[in-house]
C-alpha positions in Angstrom: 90.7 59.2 79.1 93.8 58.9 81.4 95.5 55.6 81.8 94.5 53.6 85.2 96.7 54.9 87.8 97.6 58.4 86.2 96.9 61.8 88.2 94.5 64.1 86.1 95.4 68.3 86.1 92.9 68.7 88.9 94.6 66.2 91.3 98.1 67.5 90.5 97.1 70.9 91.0 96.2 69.8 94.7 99.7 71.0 95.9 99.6 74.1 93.9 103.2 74.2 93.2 103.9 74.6 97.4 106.7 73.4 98.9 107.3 72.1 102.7 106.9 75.0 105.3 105.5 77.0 102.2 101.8 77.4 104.6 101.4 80.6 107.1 104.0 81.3 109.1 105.5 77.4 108.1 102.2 75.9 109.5 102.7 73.1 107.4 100.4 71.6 104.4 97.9 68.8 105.4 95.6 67.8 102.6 92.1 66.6 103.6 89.6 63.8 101.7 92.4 62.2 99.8 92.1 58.8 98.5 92.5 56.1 101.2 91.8 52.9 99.7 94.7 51.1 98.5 95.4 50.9 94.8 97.0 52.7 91.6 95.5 56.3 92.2 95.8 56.6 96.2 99.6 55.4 95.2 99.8 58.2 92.5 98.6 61.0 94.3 100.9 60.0 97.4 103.9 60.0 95.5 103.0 63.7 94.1 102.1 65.0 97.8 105.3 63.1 98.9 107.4 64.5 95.8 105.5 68.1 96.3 107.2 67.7 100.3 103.8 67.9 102.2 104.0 68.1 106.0 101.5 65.4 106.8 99.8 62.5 104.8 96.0 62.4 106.0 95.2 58.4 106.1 93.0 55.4 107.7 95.6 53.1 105.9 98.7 53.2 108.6 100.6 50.3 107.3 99.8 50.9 103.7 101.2 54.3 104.5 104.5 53.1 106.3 105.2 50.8 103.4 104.3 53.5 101.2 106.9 55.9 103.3 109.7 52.9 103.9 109.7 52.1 99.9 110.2 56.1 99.2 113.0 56.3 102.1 111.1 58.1 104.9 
């Protein structure tokens, strides 16, 4: 069992090792479904998407996401 909070191998597999402008023809990376509600996980797996250099965060949560963004210098 993972400790509360902790991304699992399938969850940091999502960004498969890809880097920003690594999609077709530097389309970008967008991932779909991703957890939304605020709390340890959604706050893990942004910091790997955000540490993996996605293109664009997929969220409902827009000022959980621009604290997220202004705590990690975006």
């Amino acid at each position: 069992m993972r400790p509360h909070g902790q991304l699992g191998s399938p969850a940091t597999d999502l960004t498969g090792g890809r880097r920003r402008g690594a999609g077709p023809a530097n389309s970008g990376q967008r991932h779909w479904a991703t957890p939304d509600s605020a709390g340890p996980e959604r706050d893990a797996l942004w910091r790997e998407l955000y540490a993996a250099g996605i293109d664009w965060f997929n969220a409902d949560d827009l000022a959980g996401l621009e604290t997220f963004l202004r705590a990690h210098g975006a």
